[in-house]
C-alpha positions as CSV (number, residue, x, y, z in Angstrom):
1,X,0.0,0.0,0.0
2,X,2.7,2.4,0.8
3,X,4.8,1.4,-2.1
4,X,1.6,2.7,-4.2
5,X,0.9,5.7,-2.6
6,X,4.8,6.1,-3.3
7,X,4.2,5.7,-7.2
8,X,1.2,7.9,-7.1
9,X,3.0,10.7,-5.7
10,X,5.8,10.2,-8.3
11,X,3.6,10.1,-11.3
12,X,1.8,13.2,-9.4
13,X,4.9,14.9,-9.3
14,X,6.0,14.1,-13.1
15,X,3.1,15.0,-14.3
16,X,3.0,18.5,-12.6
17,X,6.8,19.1,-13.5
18,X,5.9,18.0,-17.4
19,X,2.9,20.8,-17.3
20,X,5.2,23.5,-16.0
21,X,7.9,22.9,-18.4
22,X,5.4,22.8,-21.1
23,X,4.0,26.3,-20.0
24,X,7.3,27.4,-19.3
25,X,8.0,26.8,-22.8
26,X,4.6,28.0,-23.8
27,X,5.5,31.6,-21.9
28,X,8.9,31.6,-23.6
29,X,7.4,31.2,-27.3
30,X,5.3,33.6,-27.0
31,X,8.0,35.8,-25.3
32,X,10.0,35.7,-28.4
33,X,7.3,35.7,-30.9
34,X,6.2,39.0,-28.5
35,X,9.7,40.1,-28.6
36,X,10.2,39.4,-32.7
37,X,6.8,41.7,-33.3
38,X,7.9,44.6,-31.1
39,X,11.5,44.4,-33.1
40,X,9.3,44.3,-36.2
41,X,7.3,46.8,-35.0
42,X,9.7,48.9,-33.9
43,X,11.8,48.4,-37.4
44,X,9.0,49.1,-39.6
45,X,8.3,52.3,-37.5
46,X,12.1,53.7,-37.9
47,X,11.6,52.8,-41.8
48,X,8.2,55.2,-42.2
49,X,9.6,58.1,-40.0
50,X,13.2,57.7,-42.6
51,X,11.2,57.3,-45.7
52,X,12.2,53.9,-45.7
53,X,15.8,53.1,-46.0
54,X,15.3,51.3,-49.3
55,X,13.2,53.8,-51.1
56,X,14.9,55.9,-53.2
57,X,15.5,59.8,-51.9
58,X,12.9,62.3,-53.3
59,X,15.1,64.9,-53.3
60,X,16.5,64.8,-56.9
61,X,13.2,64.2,-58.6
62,X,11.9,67.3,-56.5
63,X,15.1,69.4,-57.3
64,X,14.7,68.9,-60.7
65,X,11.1,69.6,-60.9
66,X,11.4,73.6,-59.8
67,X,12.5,76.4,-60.8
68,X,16.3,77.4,-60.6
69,X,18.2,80.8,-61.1
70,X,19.2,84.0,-58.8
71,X,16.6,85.4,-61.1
72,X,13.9,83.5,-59.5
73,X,14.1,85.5,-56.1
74,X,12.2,88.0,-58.1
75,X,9.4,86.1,-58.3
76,X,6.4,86.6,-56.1
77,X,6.0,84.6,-53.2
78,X,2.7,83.8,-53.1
79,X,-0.5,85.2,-55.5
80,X,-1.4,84.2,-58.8
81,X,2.0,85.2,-60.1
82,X,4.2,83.2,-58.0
83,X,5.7,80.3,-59.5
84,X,2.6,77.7,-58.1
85,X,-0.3,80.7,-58.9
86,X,0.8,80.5,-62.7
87,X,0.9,76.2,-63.1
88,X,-3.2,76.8,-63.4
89,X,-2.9,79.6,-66.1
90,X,-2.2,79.9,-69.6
91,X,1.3,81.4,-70.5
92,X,0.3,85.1,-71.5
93,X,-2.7,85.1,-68.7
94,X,0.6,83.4,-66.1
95,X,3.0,85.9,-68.0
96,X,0.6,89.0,-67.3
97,X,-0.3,88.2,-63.4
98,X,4.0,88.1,-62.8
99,X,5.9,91.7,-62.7
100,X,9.0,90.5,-63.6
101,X,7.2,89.9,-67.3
102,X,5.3,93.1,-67.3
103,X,6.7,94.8,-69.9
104,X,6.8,91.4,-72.2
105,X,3.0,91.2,-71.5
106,X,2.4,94.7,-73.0
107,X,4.4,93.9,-76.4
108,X,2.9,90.2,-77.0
109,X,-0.8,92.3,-76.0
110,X,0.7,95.1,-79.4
111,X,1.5,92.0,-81.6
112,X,-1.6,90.2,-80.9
113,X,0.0,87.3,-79.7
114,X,-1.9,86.7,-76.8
115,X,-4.6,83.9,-77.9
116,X,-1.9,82.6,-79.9
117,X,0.3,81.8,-77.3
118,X,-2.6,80.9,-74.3
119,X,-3.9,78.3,-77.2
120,X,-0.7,76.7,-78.1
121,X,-0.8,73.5,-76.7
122,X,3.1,72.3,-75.1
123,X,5.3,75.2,-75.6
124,X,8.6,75.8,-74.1
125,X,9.0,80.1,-74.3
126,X,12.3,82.3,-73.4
127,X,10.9,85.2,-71.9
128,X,12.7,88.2,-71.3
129,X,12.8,90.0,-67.9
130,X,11.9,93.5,-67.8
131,X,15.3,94.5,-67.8
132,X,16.2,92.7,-71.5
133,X,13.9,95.3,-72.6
134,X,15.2,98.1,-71.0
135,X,19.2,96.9,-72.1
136,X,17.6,97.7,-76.0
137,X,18.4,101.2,-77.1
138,X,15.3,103.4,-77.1
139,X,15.0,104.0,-80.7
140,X,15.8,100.3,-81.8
141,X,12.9,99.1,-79.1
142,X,10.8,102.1,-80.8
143,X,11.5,101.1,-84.3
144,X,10.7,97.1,-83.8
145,X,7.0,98.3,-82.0
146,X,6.0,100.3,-84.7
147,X,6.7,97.6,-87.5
148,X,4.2,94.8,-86.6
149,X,5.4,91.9,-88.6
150,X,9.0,92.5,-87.3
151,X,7.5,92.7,-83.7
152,X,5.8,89.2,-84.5
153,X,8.8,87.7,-86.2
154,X,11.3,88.5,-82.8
155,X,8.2,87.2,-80.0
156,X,7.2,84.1,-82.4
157,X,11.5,83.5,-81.7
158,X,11.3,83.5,-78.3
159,X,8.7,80.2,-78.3
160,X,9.9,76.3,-79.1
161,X,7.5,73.9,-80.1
162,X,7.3,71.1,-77.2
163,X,7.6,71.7,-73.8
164,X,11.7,71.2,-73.0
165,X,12.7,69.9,-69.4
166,X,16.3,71.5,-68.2
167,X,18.3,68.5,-69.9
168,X,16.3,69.2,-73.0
169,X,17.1,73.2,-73.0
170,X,20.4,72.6,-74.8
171,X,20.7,72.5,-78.8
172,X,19.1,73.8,-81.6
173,X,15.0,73.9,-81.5
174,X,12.1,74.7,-84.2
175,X,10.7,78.1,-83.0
176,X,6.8,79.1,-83.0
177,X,8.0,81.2,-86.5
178,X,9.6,78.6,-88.3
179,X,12.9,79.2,-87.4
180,X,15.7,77.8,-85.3
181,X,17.4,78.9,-82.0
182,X,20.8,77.5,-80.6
183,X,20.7,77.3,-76.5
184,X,23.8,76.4,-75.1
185,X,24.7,74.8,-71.7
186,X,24.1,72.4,-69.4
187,X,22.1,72.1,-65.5
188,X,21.0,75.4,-64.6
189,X,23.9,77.2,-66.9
190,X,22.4,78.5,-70.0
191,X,22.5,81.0,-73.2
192,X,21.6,82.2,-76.2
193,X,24.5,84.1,-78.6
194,X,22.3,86.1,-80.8
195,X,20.1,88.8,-79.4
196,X,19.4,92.3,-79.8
197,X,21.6,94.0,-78.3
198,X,24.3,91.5,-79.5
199,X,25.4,90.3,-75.8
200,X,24.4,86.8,-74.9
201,X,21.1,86.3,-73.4
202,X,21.3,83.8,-70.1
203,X,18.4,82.1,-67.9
204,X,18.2,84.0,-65.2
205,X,15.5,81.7,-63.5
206,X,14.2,78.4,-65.4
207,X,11.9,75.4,-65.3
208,X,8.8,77.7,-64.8
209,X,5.6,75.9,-65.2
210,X,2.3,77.6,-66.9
211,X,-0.5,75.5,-68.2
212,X,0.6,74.9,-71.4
213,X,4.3,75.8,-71.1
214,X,7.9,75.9,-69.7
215,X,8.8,79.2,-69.6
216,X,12.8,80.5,-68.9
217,X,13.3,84.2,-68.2
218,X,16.5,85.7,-69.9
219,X,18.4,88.8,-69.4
220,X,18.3,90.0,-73.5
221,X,15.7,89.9,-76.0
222,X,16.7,87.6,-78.8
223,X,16.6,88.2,-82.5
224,X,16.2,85.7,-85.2
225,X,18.5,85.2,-88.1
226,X,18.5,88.8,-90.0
227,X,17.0,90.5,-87.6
């Protein structure tokens, strides 16, 4: 009799050791599975607040999509002639809401160019600042306003048929008039030789979206061949 109580105790005992390894190896399981999700967790967080260290950097493709130049700081800030206030517009109605193009504005308005130019569908124009305008000698600027088709032939120069990104820019393009124009450079460095005043135009700020154009502001008004 004792010897069975003796087994009973020790199959008692075996039995309650077996359970509490088992949940002791239960508890530790689920420890690590716990401890694997919180490193997972943890991980997965630190990737969304980096952007995710295998995504590639935004940076470039934003850098590339704005506009560049010293001449840019001229731009409005904000107001439907700052650089996101003319994306919505057409190019003369963008062109006409932005100071820095004012006088440009008033000359395409004397040509009649202004339904031509907001209808034109992907258009890259070279607009000049205010101050190309102002570097023409009076009575040169005088004599190309009062001769019309002159007028048209030198603002129908200044627009390229397609719309050209900054690695485009460079090279000789087929002008709204027919003929060619010859930009030279490379990343935000570029000119054009022949202009009026016969010093080389530059982009003074580029990459500037309208509607239905890219528009780069130059220092000089150019002049087609002859001109």
């Amino acid at each position: 009799m004792k010897r069975t109580l003796t087994r009973t105790a020790l199959l008692t005992g075996a039995s309650a050791l077996a359970l509490s390894i088992t949940a002791c190896g239960a508890e530790d399981t689920a420890s690590d599975a716990a401890d694997s999700a919180g490193s997972a967790a943890s991980s997965a967080a630190e990737d969304a607040m980096d952007g995710g260290s295998s995504a590639p950097s935004g940076d470039s493709a934003t850098s590339t999509e704005e506009p560049f130049g010293e001449g840019c700081t001229a731009v409005p800030a904000d107001g439907e002639g700052s650089f996101t206030g003319m994306t919505d517009d057409p190019v003369a109605t963008a062109a006409s809401n932005n100071p820095v193009l004012s006088t440009l504005v008033q000359v395409v308005l004397q040509a009649n160019l202004v339904d031509t130019l907001n209808s034109a569908q992907d258009i890259t124009v070279i607009a000049p600042a205010n101050p190309a305008f102002e570097a023409v000698p009076p009575d040169a600027l005088q004599a190309v306003l009062a001769d019309n088709a002159q007028l048209t032939a030198i603002l129908s120069h200044h627009v390229i048929e397609g719309r050209l990104a900054p690695d485009e820019l460079a090279g000789t393009h087929t002008t709204l008039g027919g003929d060619e124009i010859t930009i030279e450079g490379s990343g935000e460095d570029f000119t054009v030789a022949q202009t009026v005043t016969g010093t080389p135009a530059s982009v003074i700020c580029g990459n500037v979206q309208t509607a239905n154009a890219t528009v780069y502001i130059v220092d000089q008004v150019l002049a087609p061949a002859g001109a």
